[in-house]
C-alpha positions, -999 to +999 in steps of 0.1 A: -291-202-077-284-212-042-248-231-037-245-272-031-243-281+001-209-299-013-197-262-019-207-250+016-194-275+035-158-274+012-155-239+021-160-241+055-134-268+054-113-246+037-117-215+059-111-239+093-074-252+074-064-215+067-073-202+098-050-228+117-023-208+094-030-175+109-005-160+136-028-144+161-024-134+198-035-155+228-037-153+262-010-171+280-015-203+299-043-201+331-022-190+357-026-224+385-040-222+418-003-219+438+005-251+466+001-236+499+033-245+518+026-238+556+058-230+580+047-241+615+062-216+638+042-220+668+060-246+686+100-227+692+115-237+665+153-227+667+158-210+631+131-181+624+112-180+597+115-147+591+155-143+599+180-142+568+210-144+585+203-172+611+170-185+600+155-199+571+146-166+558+165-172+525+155-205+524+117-193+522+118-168+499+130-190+473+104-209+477+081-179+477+095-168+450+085-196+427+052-196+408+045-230+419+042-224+460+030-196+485+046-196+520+025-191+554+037-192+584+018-199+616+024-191+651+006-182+684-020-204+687-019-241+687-024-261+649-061-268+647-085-278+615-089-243+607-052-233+608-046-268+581-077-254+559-062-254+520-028-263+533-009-289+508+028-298+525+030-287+564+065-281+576+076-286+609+116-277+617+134-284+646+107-274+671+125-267+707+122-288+735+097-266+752+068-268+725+055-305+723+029-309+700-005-315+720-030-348+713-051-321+692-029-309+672-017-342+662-051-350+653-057-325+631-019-330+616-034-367+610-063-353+594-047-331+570-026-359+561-057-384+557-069-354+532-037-362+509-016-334+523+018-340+525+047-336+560+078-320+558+100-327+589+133-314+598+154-321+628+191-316+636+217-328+657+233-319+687+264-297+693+289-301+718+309-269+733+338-274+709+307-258+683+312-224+669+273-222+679+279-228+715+284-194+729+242-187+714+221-204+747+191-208+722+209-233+701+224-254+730+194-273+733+198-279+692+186-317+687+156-319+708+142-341+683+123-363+709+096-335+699+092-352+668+095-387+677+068-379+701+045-362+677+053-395+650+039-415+681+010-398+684+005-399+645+011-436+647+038-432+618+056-461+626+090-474+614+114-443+616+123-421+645+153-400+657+185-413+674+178-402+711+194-409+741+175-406+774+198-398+801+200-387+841+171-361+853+146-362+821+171-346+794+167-359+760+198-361+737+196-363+698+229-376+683+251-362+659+271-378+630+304-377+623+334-387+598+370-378+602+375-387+563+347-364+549+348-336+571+350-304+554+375-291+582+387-318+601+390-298+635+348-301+630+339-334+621+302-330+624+302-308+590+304-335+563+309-333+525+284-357+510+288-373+475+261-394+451+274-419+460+255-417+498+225-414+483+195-432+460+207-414+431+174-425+408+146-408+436+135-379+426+146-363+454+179-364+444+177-352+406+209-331+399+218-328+431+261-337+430+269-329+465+257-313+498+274-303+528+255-311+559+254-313+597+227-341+606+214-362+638+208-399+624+173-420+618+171-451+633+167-482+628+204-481+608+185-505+580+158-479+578+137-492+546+127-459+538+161-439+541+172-423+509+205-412+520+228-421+546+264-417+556+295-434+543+313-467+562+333-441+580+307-423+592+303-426+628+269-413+653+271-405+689+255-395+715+258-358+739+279-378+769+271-353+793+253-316+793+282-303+773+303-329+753+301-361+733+318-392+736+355-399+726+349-386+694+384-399+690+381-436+689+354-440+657+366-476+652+349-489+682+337-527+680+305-545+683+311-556+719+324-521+727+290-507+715+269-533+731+288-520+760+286-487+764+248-488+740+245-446+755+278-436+737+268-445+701+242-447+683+258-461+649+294-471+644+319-475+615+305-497+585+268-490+597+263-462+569+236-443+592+203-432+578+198-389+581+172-388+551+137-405+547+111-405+523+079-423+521+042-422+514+019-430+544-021-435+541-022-418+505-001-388+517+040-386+517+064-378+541+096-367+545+119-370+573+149-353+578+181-352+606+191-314+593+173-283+596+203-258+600+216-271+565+191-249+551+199-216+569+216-185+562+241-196+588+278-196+582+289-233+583+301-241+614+340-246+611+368-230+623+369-196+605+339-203+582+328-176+560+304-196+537+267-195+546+244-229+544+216-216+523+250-209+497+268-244+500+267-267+473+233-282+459+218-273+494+188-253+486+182-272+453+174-303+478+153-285+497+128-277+469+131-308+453+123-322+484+088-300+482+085-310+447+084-348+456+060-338+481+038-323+458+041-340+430+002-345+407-010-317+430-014-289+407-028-303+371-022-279+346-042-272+315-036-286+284-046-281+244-051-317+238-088-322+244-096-285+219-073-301+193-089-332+196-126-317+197-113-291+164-100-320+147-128-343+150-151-317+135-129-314+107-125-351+101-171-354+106-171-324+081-145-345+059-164-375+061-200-354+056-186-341+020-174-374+008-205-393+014-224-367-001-201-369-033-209-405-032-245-402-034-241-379-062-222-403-083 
């Protein structure tokens, strides 16, 4: 005598509940497609890519070394279309003066950024010859962020630029902040310990980062909208006085008048709490700004007798990738069990609902 259809279908609804009981091996998660984070070194940038102990080698490989991005690097030939193919977060870091970006290449920046892509850019200050970095030629051009400010321009990112000072025969001057009370050795007061409490503590950005220890040229306006973190009311920004030295780094306390004054000297003044960090979206895409490069390095800091390296200093490196993290953030989606538990549980519930009507009919 052939079984009831009640018994078939109570069986198979009893077979589906014990298998859900049974350990079994599975095959782990679908590995994602990785972000492609592409280092643009085409245009002189003054910390190599591939350099540990000066560069951003360190830096890099951490990033490599995640399963979430893959580093390229790019240099040679100008940035086209082709060179942007795939690419999710372009970073661009303290290009030299020599290297301005072409009307081309900004176009196709502009594009990738239309596509959803995100910017990464890094600047840095200026050094004087009281730095420990003097004595390197390559880094006494440091700061020659009017690169940037030029490529924004052409980008028509409006709203934040570098602190730049245009002086006598063409030379463009980025400035450098500073802060007698913070320094972390006070003969250097360019190399500042920064604290939570100079920063937008609830931006994502700045999850579990405590404290950094930086070197930065400022953003201007000082009321930058978009600035995330900024110095403290005794943090000072001025700018390269001459070929070799600041101004009277001495005299922070300057007034208004005095800096309406002299306008070339200073950039921002005591009280001013000068933007060096910016982060905003821009045409579906997001952007980040920043007035340090060489606070990402495998550099020793620069202070008299310093022996600790950037890449090693406080939450340094954790910034960095959380910085590519905001950047990237909904661009990798990653599979999930909810939609095959919710398709496995609705056939159990229609096979439920099958076998009790049928019992009904019965009765």
């Amino acid at each position: 005598m052939r079984p009831s259809t009640t018994r078939i279908c109570t069986t198979i609804l009893i077979v589906m509940i014990s298998m859900s009981y049974l350990e079994c091996a599975v095959d782990a998660q679908t590995p994602l497609d990785p972000i492609v984070v592409l280092f643009d070194a085409s245009h002189s940038p003054h910390f190599a890519a591939g350099d540990a102990t000066d560069g951003l080698k360190l830096m890099l490989d951490m990033v490599n070394a995640s399963t979430r991005y893959v580093v390229r690097f790019h240099s040679g030939s100008p940035i086209n279309d082709t060179v942007l193919r795939g690419v999710d977060v372009l970073i661009i870091a303290s290009p030299g003066a020599s290297s301005p970006f072409t009307n081309s290449e900004a176009a196709s920046i502009g594009r990738l950024l239309n596509n959803g892509s995100s910017l990464m850019i890094l600047g840095d200050p200026a050094i004087a010859q009281d730095s420990s970095y003097w004595s390197e030629t390559t880094l006494q051009d440091l700061g020659s962020n009017i690169v940037i400010n030029r490529l924004l321009d052409l980008l028509n990112v409006t709203g934040v630029r570098f602190s730049i000072n245009a002086t006598g025969g063409g030379t463009f001057w980025a400035d450098s902040m500073f802060d007698y009370t913070h320094a972390v050795n006070k003969t250097s007061p360019w190399v500042l310990h920064m604290d939570s409490t100079t920063w937008d503590t609830s931006h994502p950005i700045f999850k579990d980062i405590n404290e950094l220890v930086l070197m930065a040229a400022t953003l201007k306006p000082v009321s930058l909208v978009s600035s995330i973190a900024r110095g403290y009311k005794t943090s000072f920004a001025q700018f390269r006085k001459g070929p070799n030295t600041f101004a009277n780094t001495s005299f922070p306390n300057m007034s208004l008048e005095e800096f309406h004054k002299w306008p070339l000297n200073y950039s921002a003044i005591n009280g001013t709490l000068p933007p060096w960090l910016s982060a905003f979206e821009y045409n579906g895409s997001r952007i980040v700004i920043s007035g340090s490069t060489i606070m990402f390095t495998g550099r020793v800091l620069d202070v008299y007798k310093g022996t600790l390296k950037w890449f090693y200093t406080t939450d340094n490196a954790r910034l960095f990738m959380n910085i590519l993290g905001w950047l990237t953030e909904g661009f990798v989606q990653p599979e999930t069990a909810i939609l095959p538990m919710v398709a496995l549980s609705s056939v159990v519930f229609i096979i439920g609902v099958v076998i009790y009507t049928i019992k009904k009919r019965k009765q």
